[in-house]
Structure formats: structure tokens, C-alpha cells
N, C-alpha and C positions, 0 to 999 in steps of 0.2 A: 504494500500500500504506500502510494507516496505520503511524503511529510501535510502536503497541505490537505488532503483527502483526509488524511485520518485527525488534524485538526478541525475538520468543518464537519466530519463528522461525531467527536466527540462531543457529548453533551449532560448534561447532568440528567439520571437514570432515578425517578423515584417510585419504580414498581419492578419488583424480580422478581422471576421464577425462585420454585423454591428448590433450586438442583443448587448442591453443593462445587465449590469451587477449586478445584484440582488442588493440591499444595506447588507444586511446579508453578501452577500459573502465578500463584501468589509469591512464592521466591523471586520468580523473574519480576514482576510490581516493585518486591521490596528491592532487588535488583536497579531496575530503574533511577528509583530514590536515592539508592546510594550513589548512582552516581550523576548524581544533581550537581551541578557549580553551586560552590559558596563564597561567600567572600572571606577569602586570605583560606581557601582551603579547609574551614573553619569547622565543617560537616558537624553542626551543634546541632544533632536530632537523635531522636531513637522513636523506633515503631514497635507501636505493640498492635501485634494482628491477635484479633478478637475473634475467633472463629465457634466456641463452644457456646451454645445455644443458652443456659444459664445464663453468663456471663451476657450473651449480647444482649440477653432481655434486660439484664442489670443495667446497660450501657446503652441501649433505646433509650428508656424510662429514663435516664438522667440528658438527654436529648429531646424530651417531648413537653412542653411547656408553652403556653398561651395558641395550643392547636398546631403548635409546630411539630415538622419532622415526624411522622405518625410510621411512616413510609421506613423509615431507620430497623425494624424489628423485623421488616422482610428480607433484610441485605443477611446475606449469610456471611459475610465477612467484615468487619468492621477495623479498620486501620486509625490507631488514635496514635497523632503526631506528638513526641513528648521536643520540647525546647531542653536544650542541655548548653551546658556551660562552653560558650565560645573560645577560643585562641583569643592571644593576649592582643596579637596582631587588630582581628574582627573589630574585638571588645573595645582597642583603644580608636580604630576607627570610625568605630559608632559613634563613642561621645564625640569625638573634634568633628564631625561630619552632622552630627545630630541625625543621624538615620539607624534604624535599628534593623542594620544589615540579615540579623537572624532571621526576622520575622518574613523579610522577604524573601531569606535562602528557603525558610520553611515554604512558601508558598511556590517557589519552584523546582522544589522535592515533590511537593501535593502535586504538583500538572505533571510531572513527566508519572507519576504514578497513575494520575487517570488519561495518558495518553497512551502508556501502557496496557493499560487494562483494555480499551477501547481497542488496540491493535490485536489483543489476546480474545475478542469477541465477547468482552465483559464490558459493563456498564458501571459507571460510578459515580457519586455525589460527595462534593466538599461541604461541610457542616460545620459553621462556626457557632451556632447557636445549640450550646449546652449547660449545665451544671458543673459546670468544672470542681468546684468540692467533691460533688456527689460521684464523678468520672474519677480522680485522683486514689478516693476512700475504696473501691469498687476495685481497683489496678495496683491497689498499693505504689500509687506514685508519690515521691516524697513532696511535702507540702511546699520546699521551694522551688521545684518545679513547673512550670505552665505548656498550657495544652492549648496551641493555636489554632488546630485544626483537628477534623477526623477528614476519615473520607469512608463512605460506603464501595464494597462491592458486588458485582455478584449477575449473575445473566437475565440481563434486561429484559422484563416484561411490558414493553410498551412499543409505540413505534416512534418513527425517526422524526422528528419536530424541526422543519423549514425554521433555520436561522433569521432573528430578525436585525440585521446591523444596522451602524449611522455609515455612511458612504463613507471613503477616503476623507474625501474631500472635509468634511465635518471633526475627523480628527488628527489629518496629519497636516503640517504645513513646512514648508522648506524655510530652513534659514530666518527665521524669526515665528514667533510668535502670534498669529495671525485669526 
């Protein structure tokens, strides 16, 4: 599949079969992620893949709140991104830059995960809306730890949803600010 096909065809998945997910397919995922660019090399992440049914009902349920994410207890796979302590390098570029390089390394560990998945004929959804205490207590992740993302996976029960973008023209400009 070329690069831009399997970009326009990735999309956030929020109905799946309930057929389990290879472990192969899911290495190669976690695969992916690791090897995500970060700044200064920094790779401040760890993935916990949540695949035992207890467990993800514990891990819905602290995902589903004000009618949200209901669609999270169907994924048979649930990948929750933990933030870990960056290089000294990142760390100090962050403050003099005032950008929180991690957060962005995180978010392009999460795409090349669900563009992964998407090439491995699995469906997937980023989820920043959760209960972080109640995800942490549930994973036994230590309390100074933060969870920027999850991501759902698992074989897409729905169909293919026509992108809706802004044209070129609306977001990109040459040479200044336009």
C-alpha cells in the first residue's frame, strides 16, 4: 500500500468485531512505536497493551464518562501510552524552547501505531479522554507518571467514512504567514 493511501485511508475505528487480535500483529504496532522519532533520541514512552478482557473492562469504564467512548469495551486491544522520564538533552530543550517535546514524541508514536494497524487491516482510535487516576490504580502505574494517550485496537466493524478536509489552500501558505 502506498504511504498516502494508507494515510487517507486511516481513520478513527469506533465499532469492532469481536475477533481477537493476532499477538504478531500487535508486536509489529508496538514495533512501529518504537520506532517513532523523538527529540534528542529521547524514546520517553512505555506501552502497556491491555488485551485481557477483565482488565479492559476495568480500562473502558475509566474511559467512559459524560457519554463518552462507550465504543472502548468493544476494542479487544487497548494500548495505554505511559510518558516516562526524558534525556537530559529533550528535558533541557523543552524548558529553553518552552515546548514539551515529549508530548509531541508521544503523539507521533500514537500515529505511526495506528498507521500500523491500518496497514495490518486493523482499525484504531486515539483517546485522550479518561480517568487517569482510575487508569494508573487499575495498571499499577506509579503516581508520577502521566498517560497522554491510549489508543484502541482491533478489526473494524464499520465502513470507510469519505474524508472531510479544508483544501491546501486554507492551511498551507509559502513563505509567510498568510
Amino acid at each position: 500500500m502506498e504511504l498516502k493511501e494508507l494515510i487517507e485511508k486511516r481513520q478513527s475505528t469506533r465499532k469492532y468485531k469481536t475477533l481477537e487480535v493476532e499477538h504478531e500483529k500487535v508486536e509489529k504496532i508496538i514495533e512501529a512505536a518504537r520506532f517513532a522519532p523523538s527529540a534528542c533520541n529521547a524514546q520517553a514512552w512505555k506501552f502497556i497493551v491491555v488485551n485481557d478482557l477483565v482488565i479492559r473492562k476495568q480500562v473502558a469504564e475509566a474511559t467512559a464518562s459524560l457519554g463518552m467512548n462507550k465504543f472502548v469495551l468493544e476494542a479487544p486491544v487497548i494500548i495505554v501510552i505511559v510518558l516516562e522520564r526524558a534525556n537530559m538533552s529533550s528535558a533541557i530543550g523543552s524548558q529553553i524552547k518552552n515546548k514539551n517535546y515529549k508530548w509531541i514524541d508521544i503523539g507521533i508514536a500514537a500515529e505511526n501505531i495506528c498507521l500500523q494497524a491500518t496497514e495490518l487491516g486493523l482499525g484504531s482510535c486515539m483517546i485522550g479522554w479518561f480517568n487517569e487516576k482510575k487508569l494508573k490504580k487499575i495498571l499499577h502505574i506509579p503516581r508520577n507518571k502521566s498517560i497522554p494517550l491510549l489508543v484502541t485496537l482491533g478489526y473494524p466493524d464499520d465502513h470507510y467514512r469519505q474524508k472531510i478536509r479544508k483544501s491546501l489552500n486554507e492551511i498551507c501558505a509559502f513563505n509567510s504567514y498568510k
